[in-house]
N, C-alpha and C positions, 0 to 999 in steps of 0.2 A: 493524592486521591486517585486520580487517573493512572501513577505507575502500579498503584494497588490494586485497581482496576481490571488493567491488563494483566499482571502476574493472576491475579482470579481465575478471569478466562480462559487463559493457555490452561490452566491447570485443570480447567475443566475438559476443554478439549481432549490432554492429554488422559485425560480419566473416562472420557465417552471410546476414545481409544482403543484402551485397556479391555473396556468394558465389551464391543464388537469384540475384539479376540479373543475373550472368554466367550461369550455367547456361540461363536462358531466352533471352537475346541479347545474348551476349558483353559489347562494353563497351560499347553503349547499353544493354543490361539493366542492367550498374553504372550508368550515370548514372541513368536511369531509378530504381532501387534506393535512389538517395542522395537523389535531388529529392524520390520519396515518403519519405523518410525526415524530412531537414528542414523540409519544408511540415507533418507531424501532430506532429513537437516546439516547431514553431512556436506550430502553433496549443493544443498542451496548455500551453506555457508559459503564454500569456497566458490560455486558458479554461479549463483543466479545474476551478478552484476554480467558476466559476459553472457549469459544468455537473453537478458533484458535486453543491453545495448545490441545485439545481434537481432534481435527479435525486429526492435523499430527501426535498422539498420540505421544508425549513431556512430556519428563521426568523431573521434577526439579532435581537442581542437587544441591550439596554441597563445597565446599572448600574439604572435605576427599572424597566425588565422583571425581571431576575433580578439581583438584587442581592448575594444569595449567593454563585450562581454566577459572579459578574463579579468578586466580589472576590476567590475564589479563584484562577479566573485568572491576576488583577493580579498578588496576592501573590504567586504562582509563577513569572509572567515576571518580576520585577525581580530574584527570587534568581537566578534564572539569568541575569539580562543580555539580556534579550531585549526589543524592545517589544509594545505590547501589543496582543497579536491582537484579531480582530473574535470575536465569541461568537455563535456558532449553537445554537439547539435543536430538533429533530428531531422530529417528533410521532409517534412509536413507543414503545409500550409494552415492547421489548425493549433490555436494557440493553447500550448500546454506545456508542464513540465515533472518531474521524477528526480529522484535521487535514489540512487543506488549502492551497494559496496555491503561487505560486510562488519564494516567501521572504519571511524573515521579518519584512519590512517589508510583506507583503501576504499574512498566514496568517489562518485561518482554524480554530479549533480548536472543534468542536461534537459535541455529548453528544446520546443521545435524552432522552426522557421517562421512558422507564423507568428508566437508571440514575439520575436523583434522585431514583425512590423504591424501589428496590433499595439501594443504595448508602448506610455512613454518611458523613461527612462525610469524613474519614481519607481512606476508599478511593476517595473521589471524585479526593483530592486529587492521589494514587498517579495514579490513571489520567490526569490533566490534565497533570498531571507528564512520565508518559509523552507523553503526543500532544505538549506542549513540546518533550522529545526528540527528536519525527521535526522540528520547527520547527527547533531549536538546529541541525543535524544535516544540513538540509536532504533530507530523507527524501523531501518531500511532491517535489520537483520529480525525484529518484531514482527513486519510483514512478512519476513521472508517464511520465518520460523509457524507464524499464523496457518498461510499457504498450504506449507507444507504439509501439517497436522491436516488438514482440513481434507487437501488430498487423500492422506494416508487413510484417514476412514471412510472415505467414496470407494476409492479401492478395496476397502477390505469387506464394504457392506454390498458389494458386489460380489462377494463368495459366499455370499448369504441362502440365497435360492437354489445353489449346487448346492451347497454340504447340503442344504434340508432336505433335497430331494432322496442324499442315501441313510436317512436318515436320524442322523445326527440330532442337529437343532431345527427340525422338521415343525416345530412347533410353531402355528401362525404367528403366536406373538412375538415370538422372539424375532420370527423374517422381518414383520412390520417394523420392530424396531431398528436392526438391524440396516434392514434395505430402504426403508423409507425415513423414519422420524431421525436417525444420526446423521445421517446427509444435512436435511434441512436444520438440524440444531447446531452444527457442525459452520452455515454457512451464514445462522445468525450471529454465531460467535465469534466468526471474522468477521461480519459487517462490525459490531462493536468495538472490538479493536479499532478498527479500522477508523470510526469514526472520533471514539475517543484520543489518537493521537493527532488528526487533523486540527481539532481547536488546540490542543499545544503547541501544535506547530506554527498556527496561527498567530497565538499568544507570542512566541518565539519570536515572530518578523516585526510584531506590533513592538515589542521591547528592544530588538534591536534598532532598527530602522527609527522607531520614536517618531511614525507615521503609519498607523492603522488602518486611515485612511487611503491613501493611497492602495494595500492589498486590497481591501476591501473594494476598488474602485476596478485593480485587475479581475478579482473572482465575477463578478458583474460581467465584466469583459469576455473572458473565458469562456465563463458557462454560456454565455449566449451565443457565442460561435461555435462552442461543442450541441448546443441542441440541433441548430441549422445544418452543422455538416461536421458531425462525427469523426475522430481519425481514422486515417484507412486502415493501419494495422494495431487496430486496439481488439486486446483479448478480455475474456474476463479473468484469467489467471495472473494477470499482471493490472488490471485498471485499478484496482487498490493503491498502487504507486503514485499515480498523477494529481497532482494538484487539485486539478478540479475531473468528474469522471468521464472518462473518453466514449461511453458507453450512454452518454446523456440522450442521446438521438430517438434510443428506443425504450418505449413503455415499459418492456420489461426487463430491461434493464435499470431504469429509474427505482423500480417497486425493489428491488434488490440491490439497490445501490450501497457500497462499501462506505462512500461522503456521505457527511450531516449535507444539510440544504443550505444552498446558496443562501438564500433568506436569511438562515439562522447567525451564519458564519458572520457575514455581514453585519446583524444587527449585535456581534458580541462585540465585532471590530469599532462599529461605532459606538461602542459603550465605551471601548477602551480608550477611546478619542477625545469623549467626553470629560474621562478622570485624570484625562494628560494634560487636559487645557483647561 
C-alpha cells in the first residue's frame, strides 16, 4: 500500500510538473519541463550521495576506524540480505543518522558522533536497522528523485511572473498557480513521501532486530536532543534523509516537517512489541 502510495505521488508531482511547463509555454514549456526534470534526476542519481556526505563533511570509515560500529552494520546487512554498505561518521555532537547511495550496491549508511555516545548499543542497532530499511527499500534514491521533482517546479514556477509580464501567461491565475499554489503542493507531496517511507523503515528495524523497542527508545532519545540543539549543518534540502528531523529546533520547520511525530512512530513501534510478545 505505501509503495502505491509513493508511485501515486511522484506521478503526481511529475504531472504538476508537466502542467507549470505548459502553463508558461504551452508544449515547449512541457519539453522544457521534462528536460529539466531528467537532467537533475540524472544528476541526483549519480551525486547526490557525494554531495550529501560533503555537505555534513563525513568521514568513511573502516572495520580498524570504527570497529564496533562496522560490525554492527555487517551483522545487520547480512540478516537482511543486503551488501555491505560503506560507513560514514559525521562529526556532530547531535545524535542522528541517513543513509545515502543510489542502491544498495552503492549505499552509504552514516551516524554522527553524538549518537555513539547518546545511544546504548541495542538502540544503535534499531537505528542502522532502520537507515538499512530506507537501503532494502530503496528510499535513498525515492528521496532523492522526490527532491528533485520538487525542486524542478520551484524553479520553473519562478519563470512564472517574467513570462507573464510579456505577456504570455499574464493571466492572474495561472501566475497564482504557477508561482504560488505548485510550490506549496509540490512540498506537501514530499512531506508524504517522506513520511510514508519512515514507518517502513521503521517496520523494517522492528522485524529485523525482533526489538521495536529498543528504536522506539532511540527516536525518544534523538528527537529530544535534536529539539535542544539542532545540527549545525542541517539544510532543508537534505533533512528528509535523517532519521529523526534535524530541523526539529525550529517552529517552522516542525509545521513542515518531512517525519511523521515522534509520538506516532513510537506508539506503532510499541504496538509491534506488543504482537511480538
Amino acid at each position: 500500500m505505501n509503495s502505491f502510495k509513493t508511485f501515486f505521488l511522484i506521478s503526481i508531482m511529475t504531472g504538476l510538473l508537466v502542467l507549470i511547463g505548459h502553463l508558461l509555454n504551452g508544449q515547449l514549456g512541457i519539453i522544457i519541463a521534462l528536460v529539466v526534470g531528467i537532467l537533475l534526476n540524472g544528476f541526483a542519481y549519480f551525486f547526490s550521495d557525494s554531495m550529501v556526505l560533503s555537505r555534513y563533511r563525513a568521514r568513511i570509515v573502516t572495520r580498524q576506524d570504527a570497529p564496533e560500529l562496522y560490525t554492527i552494520v555487517e551483522n545487520l546487512a547480512q540478516r537482511a540480505g543486503l551488501p555491505m554498505p560503506r560507513v560514514a561518521v559525521v562529526p556532530d555532537q547531535t545524535p542522528n543518522a541517513f543513509a545515502t547511495g543510489r542502491n544498495p550496491d552503492h549505499a552509504v549508511v552514516a551516524v554522527t558522533d553524538g549518537i555513539l555516545k547518546v545511544l546504548s548499543r541495542p538502540e544503535i542497532e534499531g537505528v542502522l536497522a532502520h537507515e538499512l530499511g530506507h537501503v532494502k527499500n530503496r528510499d535513498i534514491l525515492i528521496g532523492s528523485l522526490s527532491a528533485v521533482l520538487s525542486q524542478a517546479i520551484m524553479f520553473l514556477s519562478r519563470m512564472a511572473v517574467p513570462r507573464g509580464r510579456r505577456g504570455r501567461s499574464g493571466h492572474p491565475l495561472v501566475v497564482i498557480i504557477a508561482m504560488v499554489l505548485a510550490p506549496i503542493a509540490a512540498l506537501i507531496l514530499q512531506m508524504a513521501i517522506s513520511r510514508s517511507r519512515e514507518y517502513m523503515a521503521d517496520e523494517f528495524a522492528a522485524k529485523t532486530t525482533g526489538r521495536p523497542d529498543n528504536l522506539a527508545s532511540a527516536l525518544e532519545k534523538i528527537s529530544g536532543r535534536n529539539r535542544q540543539t539542532p545540527m549545525q549543518d542541517a539544510e532543508p534540502s537534505s533533512a528528509h534523509m535523517m532519521i529523526v528531523s534535524p530541523l526539529s529546533g525550529s517552529s517552522w520547520a516542525t509545521l513542515f516537517s518531512t517525519h511523521p511525530p515522534i509520538e506516532k512512530r513510537v506508539e506503532r513501534l510499541n504496538a509491534m512489541k506488543m504482537q511480538m510478545y
